[in-house]
N, C-alpha and C positions, 0 to 999 in steps of 0.2 A: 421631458424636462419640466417643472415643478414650475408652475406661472408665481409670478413678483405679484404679492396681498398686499404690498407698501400703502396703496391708494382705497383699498377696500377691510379698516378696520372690523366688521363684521364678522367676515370672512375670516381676518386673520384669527382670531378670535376663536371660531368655529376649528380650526386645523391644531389652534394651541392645546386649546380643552380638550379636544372631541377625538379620539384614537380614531373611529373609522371616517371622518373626514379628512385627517391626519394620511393615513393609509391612501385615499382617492389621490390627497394633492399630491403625495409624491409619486402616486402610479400615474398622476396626470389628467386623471379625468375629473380632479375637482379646481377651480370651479367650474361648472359649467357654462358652455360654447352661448354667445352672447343672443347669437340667432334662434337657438331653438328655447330657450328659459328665461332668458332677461325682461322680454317683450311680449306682453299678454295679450292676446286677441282681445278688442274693443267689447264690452259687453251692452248688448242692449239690455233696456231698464227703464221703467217708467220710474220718473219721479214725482214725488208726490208733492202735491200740490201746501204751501204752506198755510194758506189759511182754508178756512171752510168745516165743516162742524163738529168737526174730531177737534181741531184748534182750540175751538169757543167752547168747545164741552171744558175742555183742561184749563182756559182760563176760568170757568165758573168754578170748578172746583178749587182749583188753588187761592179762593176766595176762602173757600171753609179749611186752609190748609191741608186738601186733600192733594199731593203731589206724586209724579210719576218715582219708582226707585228700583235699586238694582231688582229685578228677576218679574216684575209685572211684564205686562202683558199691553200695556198703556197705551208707550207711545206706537207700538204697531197698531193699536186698535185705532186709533187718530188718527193714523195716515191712511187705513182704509176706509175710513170714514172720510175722508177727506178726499178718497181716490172716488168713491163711489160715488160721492155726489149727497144733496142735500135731498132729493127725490129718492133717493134710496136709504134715505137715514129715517126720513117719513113714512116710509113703509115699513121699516124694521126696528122702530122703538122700542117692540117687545123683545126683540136681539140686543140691542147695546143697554137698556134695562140690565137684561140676564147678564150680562158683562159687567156690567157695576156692581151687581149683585154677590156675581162670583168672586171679585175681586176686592170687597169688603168684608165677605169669609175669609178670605184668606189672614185679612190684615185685623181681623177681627173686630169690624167697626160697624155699628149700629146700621141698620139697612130700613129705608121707606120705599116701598115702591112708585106713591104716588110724588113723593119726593122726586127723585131719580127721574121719574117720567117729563115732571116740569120743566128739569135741568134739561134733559135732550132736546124738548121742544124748544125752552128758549135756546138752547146752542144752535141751532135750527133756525131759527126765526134769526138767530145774531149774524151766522155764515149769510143769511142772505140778504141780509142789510150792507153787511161787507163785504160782498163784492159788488164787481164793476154793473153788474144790472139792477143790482140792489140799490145803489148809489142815484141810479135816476128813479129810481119808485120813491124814493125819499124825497128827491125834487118836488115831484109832479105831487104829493102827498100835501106836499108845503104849501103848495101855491095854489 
């Protein structure tokens, strides 16, 4: 017997249009059974952290109107910049360099590399002014 869609617009929706969902609901087996489909097994997942030098790099660019858009590559690059830390963005200048690089071919915009280079350092120097350790080196700097 054909489950009542009154509460689940969607759905009804899907059985109006759609011939083989149409087909399921009256043999019964659409929708599906609330136990095994409704309720997703919890996913682990780091999340990334929102500030830290992937951040600072995107606000310094959105200085020169340089902003992320559909199909870059951007804001993933920023949150693992952001994930890996500022000790590893210092190591790997010559990596997120090559990132801006590749990513100004694309959009076909004039490329410096000693430019580029400055930018990451100060992103760099900025992420760790802004955080919480950075905040007391600013103190103790003052005083």
């Amino acid at each position: 017997m054909p489950t009542d869609l009154t509460g689940y617009p969607a759905w009804q929706k899907l059985v109006e249009t759609r011939p083989a969902y149409r087909r399921a609901w009256e043999a019964g087996t659409f929708p599906p059974s609330p136990g095994k489909y409704l309720v997703s097994p919890p996913r682990a997942f780091h999340k990334a952290p929102r500030h830290g030098p992937g951040t600072e790099l995107k606000r310094l660019l959105a200085r020169f109107w340089i902003r992320d858009h559909h199909g870059c590559e951007c804001n993933h690059r920023a949150k693992t910049m952001n994930l890996k830390g500022c000790d590893w963005c210092q190591e790997n200048i010559a990596t997120i360099v090559g990132w801006m690089r590749e990513e100004a071919k694309k959009r076909r915009l004039p490329f410096v590399k000693w430019a580029a280079t400055i930018l990451v350092r100060r992103a760099i120097r900025n992420a760790r002014l802004n955080s919480p350790a950075g905040e007391e080196l600013q103190r103790t700097e003052v005083k």
